[in-house]
C-alpha beads as a LAMMPS data file, in Angstrom:
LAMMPS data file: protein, C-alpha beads

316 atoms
315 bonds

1 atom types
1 bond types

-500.0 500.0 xlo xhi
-500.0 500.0 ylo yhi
-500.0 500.0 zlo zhi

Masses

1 110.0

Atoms # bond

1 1 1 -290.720 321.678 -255.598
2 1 1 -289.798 320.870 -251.967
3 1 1 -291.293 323.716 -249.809
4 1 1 -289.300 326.107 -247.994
5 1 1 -289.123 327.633 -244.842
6 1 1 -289.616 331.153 -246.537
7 1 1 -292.081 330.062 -248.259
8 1 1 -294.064 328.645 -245.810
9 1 1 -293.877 331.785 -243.857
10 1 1 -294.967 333.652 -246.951
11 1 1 -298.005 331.614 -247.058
12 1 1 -299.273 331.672 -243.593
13 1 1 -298.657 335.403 -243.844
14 1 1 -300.952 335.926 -246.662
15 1 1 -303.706 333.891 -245.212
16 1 1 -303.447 335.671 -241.780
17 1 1 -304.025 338.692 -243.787
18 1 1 -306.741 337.149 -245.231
19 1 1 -308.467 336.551 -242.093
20 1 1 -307.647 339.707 -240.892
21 1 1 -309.723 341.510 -243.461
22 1 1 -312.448 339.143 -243.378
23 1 1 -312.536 339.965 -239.584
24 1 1 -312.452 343.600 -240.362
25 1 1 -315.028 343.545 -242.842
26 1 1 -317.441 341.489 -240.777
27 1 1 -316.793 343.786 -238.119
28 1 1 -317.771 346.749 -240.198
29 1 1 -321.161 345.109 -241.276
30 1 1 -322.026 344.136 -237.907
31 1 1 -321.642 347.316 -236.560
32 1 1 -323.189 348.826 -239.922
33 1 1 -326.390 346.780 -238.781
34 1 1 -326.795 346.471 -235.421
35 1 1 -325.351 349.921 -234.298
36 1 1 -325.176 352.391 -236.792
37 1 1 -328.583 351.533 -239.294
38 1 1 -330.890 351.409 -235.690
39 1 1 -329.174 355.200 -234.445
40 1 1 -330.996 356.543 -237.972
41 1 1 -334.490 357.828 -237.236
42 1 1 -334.650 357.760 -241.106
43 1 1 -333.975 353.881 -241.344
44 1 1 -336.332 352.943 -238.744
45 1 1 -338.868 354.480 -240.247
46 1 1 -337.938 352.726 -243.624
47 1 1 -337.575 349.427 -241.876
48 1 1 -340.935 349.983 -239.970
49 1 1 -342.547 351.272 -243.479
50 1 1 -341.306 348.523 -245.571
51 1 1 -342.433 345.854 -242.842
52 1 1 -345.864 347.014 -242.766
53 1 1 -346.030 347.241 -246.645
54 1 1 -345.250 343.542 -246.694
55 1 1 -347.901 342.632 -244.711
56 1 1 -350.726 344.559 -246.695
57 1 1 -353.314 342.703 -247.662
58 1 1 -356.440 343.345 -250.066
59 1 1 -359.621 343.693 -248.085
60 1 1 -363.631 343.971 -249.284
61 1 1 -364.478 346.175 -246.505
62 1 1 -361.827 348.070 -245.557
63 1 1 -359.339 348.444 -248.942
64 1 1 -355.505 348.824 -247.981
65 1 1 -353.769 351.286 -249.906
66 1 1 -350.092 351.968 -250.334
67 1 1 -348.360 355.163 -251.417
68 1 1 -345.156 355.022 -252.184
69 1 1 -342.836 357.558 -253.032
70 1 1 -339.858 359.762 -252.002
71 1 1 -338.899 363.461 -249.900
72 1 1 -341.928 365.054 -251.438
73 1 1 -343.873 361.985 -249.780
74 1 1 -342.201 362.558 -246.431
75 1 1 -342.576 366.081 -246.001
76 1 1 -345.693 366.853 -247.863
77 1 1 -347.790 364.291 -245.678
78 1 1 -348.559 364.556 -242.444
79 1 1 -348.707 360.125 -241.674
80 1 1 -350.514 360.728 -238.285
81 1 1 -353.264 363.186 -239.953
82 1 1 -353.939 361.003 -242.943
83 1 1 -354.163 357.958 -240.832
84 1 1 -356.724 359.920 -238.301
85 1 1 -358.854 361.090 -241.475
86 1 1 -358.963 358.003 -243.892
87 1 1 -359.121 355.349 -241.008
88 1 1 -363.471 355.366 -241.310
89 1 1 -363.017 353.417 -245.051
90 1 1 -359.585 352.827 -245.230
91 1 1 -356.402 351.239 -244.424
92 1 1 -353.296 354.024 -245.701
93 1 1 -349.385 352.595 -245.463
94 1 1 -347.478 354.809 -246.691
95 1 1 -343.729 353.807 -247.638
96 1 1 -341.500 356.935 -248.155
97 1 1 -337.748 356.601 -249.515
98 1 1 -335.533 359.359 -249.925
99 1 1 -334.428 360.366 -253.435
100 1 1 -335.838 357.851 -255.683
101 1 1 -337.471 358.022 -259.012
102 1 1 -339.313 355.920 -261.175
103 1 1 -337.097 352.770 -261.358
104 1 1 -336.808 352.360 -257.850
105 1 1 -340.393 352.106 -257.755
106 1 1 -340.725 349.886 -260.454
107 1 1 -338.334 347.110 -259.131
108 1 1 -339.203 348.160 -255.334
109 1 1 -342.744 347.388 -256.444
110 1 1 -342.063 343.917 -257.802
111 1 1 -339.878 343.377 -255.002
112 1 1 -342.781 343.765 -252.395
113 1 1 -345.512 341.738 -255.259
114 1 1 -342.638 338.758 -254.737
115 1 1 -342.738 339.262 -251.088
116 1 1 -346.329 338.883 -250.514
117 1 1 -347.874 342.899 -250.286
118 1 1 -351.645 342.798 -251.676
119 1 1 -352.656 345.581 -251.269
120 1 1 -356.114 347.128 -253.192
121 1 1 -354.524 350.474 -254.856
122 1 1 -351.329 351.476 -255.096
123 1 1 -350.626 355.064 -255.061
124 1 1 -347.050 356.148 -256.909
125 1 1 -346.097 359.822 -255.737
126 1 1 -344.172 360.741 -258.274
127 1 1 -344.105 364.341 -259.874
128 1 1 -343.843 364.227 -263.714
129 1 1 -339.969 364.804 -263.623
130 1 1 -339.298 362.154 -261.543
131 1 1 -341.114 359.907 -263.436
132 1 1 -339.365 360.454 -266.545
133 1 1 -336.146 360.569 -264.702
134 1 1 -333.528 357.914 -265.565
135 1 1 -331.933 358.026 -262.563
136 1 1 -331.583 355.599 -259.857
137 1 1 -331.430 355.492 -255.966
138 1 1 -327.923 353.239 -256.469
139 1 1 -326.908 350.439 -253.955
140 1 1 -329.424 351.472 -251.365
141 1 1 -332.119 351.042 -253.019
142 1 1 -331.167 347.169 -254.483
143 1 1 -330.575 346.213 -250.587
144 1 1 -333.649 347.457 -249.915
145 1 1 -336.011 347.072 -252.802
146 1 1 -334.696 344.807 -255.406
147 1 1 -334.443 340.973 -255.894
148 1 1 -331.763 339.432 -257.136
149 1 1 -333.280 337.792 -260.052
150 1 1 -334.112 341.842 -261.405
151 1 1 -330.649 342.829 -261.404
152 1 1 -330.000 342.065 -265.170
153 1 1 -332.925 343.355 -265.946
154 1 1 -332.444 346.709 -264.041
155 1 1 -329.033 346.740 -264.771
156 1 1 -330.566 347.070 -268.811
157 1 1 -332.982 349.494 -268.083
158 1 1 -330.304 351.658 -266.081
159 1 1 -327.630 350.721 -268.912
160 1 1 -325.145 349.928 -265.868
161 1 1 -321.447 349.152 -266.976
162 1 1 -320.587 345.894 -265.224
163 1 1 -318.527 347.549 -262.398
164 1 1 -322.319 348.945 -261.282
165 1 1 -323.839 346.070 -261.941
166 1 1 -321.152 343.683 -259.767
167 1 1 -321.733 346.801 -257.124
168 1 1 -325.588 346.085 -257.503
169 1 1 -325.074 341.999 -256.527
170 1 1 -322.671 342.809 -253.657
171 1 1 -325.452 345.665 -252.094
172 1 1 -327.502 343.020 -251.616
173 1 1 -325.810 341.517 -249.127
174 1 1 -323.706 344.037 -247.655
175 1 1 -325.748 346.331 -245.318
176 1 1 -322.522 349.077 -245.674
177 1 1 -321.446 348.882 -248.994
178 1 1 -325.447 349.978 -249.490
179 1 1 -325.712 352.398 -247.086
180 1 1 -322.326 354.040 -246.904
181 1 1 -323.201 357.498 -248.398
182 1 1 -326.309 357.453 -245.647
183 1 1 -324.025 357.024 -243.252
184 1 1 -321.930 359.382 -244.056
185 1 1 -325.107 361.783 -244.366
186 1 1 -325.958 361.024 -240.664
187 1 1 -322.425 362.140 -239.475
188 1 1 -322.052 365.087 -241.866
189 1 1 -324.905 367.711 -240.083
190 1 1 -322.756 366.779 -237.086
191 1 1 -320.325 368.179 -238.951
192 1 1 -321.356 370.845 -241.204
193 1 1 -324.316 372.659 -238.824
194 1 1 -327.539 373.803 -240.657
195 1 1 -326.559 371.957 -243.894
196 1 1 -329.808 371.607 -245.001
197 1 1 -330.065 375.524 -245.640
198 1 1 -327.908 374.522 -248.755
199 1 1 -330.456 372.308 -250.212
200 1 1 -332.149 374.819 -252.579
201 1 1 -328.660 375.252 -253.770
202 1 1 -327.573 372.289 -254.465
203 1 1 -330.891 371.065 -255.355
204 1 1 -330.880 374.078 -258.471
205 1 1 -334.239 375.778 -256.351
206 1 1 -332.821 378.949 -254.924
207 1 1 -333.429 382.263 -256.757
208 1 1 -330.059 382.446 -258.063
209 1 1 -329.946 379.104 -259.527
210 1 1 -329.506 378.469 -263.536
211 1 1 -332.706 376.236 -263.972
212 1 1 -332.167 373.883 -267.285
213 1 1 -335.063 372.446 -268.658
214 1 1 -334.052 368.274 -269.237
215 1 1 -332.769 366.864 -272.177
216 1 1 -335.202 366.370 -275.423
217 1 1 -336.964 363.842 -275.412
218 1 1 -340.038 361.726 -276.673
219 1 1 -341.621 362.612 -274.111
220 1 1 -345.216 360.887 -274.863
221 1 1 -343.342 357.740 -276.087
222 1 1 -341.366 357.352 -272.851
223 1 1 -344.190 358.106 -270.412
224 1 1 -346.619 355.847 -272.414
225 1 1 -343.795 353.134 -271.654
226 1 1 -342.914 353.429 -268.390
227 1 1 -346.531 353.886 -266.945
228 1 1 -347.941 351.093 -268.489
229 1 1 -344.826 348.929 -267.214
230 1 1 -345.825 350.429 -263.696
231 1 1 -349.434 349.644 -264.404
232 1 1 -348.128 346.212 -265.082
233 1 1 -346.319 345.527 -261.804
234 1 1 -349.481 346.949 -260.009
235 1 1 -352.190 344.641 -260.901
236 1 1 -349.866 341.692 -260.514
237 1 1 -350.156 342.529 -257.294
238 1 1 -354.126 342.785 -257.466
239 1 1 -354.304 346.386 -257.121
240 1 1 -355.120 348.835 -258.976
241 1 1 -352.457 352.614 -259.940
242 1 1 -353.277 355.507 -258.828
243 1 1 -350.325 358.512 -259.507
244 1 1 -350.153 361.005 -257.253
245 1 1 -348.239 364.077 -258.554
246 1 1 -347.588 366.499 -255.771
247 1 1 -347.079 369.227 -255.194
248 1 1 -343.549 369.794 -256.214
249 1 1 -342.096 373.578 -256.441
250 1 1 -342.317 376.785 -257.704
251 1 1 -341.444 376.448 -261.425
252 1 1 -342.112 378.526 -264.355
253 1 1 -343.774 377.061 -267.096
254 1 1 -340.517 376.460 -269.127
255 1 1 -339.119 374.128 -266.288
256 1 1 -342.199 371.474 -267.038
257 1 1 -342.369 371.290 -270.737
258 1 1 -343.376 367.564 -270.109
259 1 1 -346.723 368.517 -268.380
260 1 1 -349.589 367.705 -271.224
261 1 1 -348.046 365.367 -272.930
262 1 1 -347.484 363.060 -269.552
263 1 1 -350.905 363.392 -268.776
264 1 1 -351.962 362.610 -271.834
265 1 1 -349.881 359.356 -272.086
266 1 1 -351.559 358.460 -268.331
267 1 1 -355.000 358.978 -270.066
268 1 1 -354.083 356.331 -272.957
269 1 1 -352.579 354.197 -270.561
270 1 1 -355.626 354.362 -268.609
271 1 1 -353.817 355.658 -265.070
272 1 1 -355.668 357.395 -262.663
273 1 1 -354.354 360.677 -261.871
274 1 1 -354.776 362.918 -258.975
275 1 1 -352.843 366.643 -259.503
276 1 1 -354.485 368.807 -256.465
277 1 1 -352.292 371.798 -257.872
278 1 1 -354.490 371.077 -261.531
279 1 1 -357.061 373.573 -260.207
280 1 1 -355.249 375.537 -257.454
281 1 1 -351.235 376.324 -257.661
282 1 1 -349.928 376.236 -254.348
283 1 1 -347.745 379.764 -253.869
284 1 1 -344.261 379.583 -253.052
285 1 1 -345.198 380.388 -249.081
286 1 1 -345.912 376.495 -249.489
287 1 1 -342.388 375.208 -249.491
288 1 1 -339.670 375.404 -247.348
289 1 1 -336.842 374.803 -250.624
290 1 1 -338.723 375.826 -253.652
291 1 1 -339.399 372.309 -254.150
292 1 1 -340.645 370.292 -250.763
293 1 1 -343.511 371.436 -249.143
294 1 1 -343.367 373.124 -245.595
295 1 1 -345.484 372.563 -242.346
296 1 1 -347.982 374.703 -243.803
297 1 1 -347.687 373.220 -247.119
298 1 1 -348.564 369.487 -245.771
299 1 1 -351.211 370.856 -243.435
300 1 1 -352.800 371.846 -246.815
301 1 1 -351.684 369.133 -249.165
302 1 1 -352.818 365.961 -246.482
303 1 1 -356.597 366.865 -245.934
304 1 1 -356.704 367.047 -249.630
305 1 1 -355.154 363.914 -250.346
306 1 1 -357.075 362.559 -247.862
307 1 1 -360.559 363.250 -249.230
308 1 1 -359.256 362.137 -253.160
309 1 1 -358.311 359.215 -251.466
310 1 1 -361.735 358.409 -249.754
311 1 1 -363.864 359.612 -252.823
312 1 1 -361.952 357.350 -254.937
313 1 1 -361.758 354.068 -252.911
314 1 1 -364.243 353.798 -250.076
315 1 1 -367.052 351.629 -249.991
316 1 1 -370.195 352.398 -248.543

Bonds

1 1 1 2
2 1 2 3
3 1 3 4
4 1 4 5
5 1 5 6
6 1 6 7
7 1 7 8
8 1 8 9
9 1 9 10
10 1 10 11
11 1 11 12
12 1 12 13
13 1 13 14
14 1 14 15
15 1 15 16
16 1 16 17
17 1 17 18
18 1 18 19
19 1 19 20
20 1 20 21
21 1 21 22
22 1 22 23
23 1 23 24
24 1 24 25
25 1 25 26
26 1 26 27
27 1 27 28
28 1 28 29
29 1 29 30
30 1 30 31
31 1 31 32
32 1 32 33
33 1 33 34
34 1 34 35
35 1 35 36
36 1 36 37
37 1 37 38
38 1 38 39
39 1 39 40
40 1 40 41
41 1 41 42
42 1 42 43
43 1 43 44
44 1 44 45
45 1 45 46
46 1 46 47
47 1 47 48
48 1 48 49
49 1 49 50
50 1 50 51
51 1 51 52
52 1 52 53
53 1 53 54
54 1 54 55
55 1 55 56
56 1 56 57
57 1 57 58
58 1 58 59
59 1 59 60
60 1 60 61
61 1 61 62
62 1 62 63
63 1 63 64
64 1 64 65
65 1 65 66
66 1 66 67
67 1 67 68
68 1 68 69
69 1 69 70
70 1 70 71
71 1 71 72
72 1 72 73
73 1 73 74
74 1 74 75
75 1 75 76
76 1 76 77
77 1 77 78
78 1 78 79
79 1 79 80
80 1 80 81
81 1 81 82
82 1 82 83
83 1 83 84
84 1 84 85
85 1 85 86
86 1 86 87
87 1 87 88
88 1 88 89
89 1 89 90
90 1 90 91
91 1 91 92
92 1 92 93
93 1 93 94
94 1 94 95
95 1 95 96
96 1 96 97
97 1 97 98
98 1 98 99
99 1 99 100
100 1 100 101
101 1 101 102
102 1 102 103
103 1 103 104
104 1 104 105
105 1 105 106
106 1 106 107
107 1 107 108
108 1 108 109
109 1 109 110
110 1 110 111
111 1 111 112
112 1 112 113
113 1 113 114
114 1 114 115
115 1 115 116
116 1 116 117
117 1 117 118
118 1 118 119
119 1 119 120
120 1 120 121
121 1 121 122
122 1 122 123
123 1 123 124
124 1 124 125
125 1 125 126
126 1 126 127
127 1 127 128
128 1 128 129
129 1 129 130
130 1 130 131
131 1 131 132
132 1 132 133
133 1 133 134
134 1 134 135
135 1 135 136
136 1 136 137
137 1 137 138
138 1 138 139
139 1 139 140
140 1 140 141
141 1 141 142
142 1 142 143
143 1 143 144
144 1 144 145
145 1 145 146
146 1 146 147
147 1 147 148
148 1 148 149
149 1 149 150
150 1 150 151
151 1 151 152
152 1 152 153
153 1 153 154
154 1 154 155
155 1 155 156
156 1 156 157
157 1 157 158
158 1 158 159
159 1 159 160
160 1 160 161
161 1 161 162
162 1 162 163
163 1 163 164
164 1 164 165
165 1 165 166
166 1 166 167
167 1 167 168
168 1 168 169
169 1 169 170
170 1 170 171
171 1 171 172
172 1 172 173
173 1 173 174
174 1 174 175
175 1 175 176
176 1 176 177
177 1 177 178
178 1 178 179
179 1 179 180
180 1 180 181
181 1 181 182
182 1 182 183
183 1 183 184
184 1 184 185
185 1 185 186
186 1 186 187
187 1 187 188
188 1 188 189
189 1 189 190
190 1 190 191
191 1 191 192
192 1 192 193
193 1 193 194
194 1 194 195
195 1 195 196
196 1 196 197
197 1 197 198
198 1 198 199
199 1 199 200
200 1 200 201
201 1 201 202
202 1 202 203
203 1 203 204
204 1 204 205
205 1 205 206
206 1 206 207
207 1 207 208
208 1 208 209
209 1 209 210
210 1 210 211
211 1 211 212
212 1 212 213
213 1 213 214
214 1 214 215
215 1 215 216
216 1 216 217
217 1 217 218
218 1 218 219
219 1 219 220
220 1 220 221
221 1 221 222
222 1 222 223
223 1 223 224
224 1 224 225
225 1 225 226
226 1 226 227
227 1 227 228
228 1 228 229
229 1 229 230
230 1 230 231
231 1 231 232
232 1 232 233
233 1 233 234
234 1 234 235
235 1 235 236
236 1 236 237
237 1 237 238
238 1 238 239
239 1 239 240
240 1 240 241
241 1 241 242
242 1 242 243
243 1 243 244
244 1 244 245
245 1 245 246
246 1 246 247
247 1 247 248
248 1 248 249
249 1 249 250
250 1 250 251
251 1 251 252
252 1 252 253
253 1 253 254
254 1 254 255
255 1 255 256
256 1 256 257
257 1 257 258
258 1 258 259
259 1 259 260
260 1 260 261
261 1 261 262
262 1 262 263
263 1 263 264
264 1 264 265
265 1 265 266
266 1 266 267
267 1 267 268
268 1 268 269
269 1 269 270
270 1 270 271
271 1 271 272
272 1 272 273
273 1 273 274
274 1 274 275
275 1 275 276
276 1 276 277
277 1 277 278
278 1 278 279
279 1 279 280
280 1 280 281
281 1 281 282
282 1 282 283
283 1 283 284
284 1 284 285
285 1 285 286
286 1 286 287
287 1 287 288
288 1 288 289
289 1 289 290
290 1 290 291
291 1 291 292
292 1 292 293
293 1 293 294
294 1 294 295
295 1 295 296
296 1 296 297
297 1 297 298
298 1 298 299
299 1 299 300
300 1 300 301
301 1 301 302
302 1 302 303
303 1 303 304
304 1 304 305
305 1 305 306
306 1 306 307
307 1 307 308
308 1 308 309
309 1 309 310
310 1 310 311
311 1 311 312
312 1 312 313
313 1 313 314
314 1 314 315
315 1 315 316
């Protein structure tokens, strides 16, 4: 078919559309990582976090631990304290991501035993809901904590339809399509002042708030499972587990069925525990949400962290 003038102008059309949008979408990624990921005092923390998590390393004298873990991590420790009172025997990184569970630990841990981190223990804060939680960080967490070569496999353990899992190859190379809900979350207090009064709302920890206890399940079964698989990824990394369950909210005994029968499953597994709350409840004057700890709360909670720590893993 001889070409024609329309049709040649139909062509070039298309492919100057083409490059518009790939011009556009660069654009939007550049500025997603050089302008808008740096103005986040919560992503340069990450960044920082995750850089100095990498470059861990085991050591006889002074043993490098790394605790890991979400919110509860980053408001109920006080980083500059628990530096100040481990630094005699050890070396404490902690690496704190908002609102992930267990299976962004699971593949952000083999992500950073991959990338080189040795480091001697491992702590996973995780409070027993979380760690029976199916739920996963989304995107975000695959740009930041997941290689490639786990996507099938975390796309299985998530059971991910295949319009996730695409989603889940793209976020790792798209700094916006990963972090678009976090930016919006940096723009909406701008917005909507005070927001975070609404947590405890939203978050089902207010007063008024129908609490639901989560859905049946085999409860010693599944945490047998998904400790030892943690346990696994640890000591490939030549370190040893340590869970850390924090303190994590005012509940009624109802809203933790899962509490013996998940530390029972960490004693068959053979998981060292430390529960500071085991032996003294902290009252709700603790928290600022029902669920994170307050100033107060982490002024508490560090020192005491700090000592378990210490006891456990110093050497004389």
């Amino acid at each position: 078919m001889e070409p024609t003038p329309a049709r040649d102008h139909y062509a070039n059309g298309f492919l100057v559309r083409l490059v518009i949008i790939g011009c556009v979408l660069l654009a939007v990624e550049a500025v997603a990582r050089v302008v808008l990921v740096p103005a986040s005092n919560t992503q340069r923390r990450i960044e920082a976090e995750l850089g100095a998590a990498l470059r861990l390393a085991s050591n006889s004298q002074h043993p490098t631990v790394l605790v890991v873990g979400n919110s509860l991590l980053v408001e109920g420790i006080q980083v500059d304290s628990l530096h100040a009172q481990t630094s005699t025997g050890l070396h404490v990184q902690p690496l704190a991501i908002e609102q992930t569970v267990y299976f962004d630990w699971l593949y952000g841990l083999r992500h950073l035993q991959a990338s080189g981190s040795r480091p001697d223990v491992v702590g996973v804060m995780l409070p027993r809901t979380h760690l029976l939680s199916s739920g996963f960080r989304g995107p975000y967490s695959v740009f930041r904590m997941v290689d490639t070569r786990d996507i099938p496999s975390l796309a299985r353990d998530l059971k991910a339809n295949l319009t996730t899992t695409s989603g889940y190859y793209f976020a790792e190379v798209s700094a916006f399509y990963s972090m678009r809900s976090d930016l919006r979350n940096v723009f909406l207090p701008l917005m909507v002042p005070r927001m975070n009064l609404l947590a405890p709302v939203f978050g089902g920890y207010a007063a008024f708030s129908n609490r639901t206890a989560p859905p049946t399940l085999d409860t010693l079964s599944l945490a047998r499972q998904r400790l030892r698989r943690m346990k696994q990824v640890v000591e490939s990394m030549g370190a040893r587990l340590l869970w850390i369950i924090p303190p994590s909210g005012v509940h009624s005994a109802a809203f933790d069925p899962s509490r013996d029968l998940v530390l029972r499953a960490a004693r068959d597994e053979a998981v060292d525990v430390f529960e500071v709350e085991e032996t003294a409840p902290y009252p709700a004057s603790a928290y600022f949400d029902g669920f994170h700890l307050n100033a107060g709360g982490a002024l508490r909670y560090t020192p005491e962290l700090s000592r378990e720590l210490l006891r456990r893993y110093h050497r004389q």
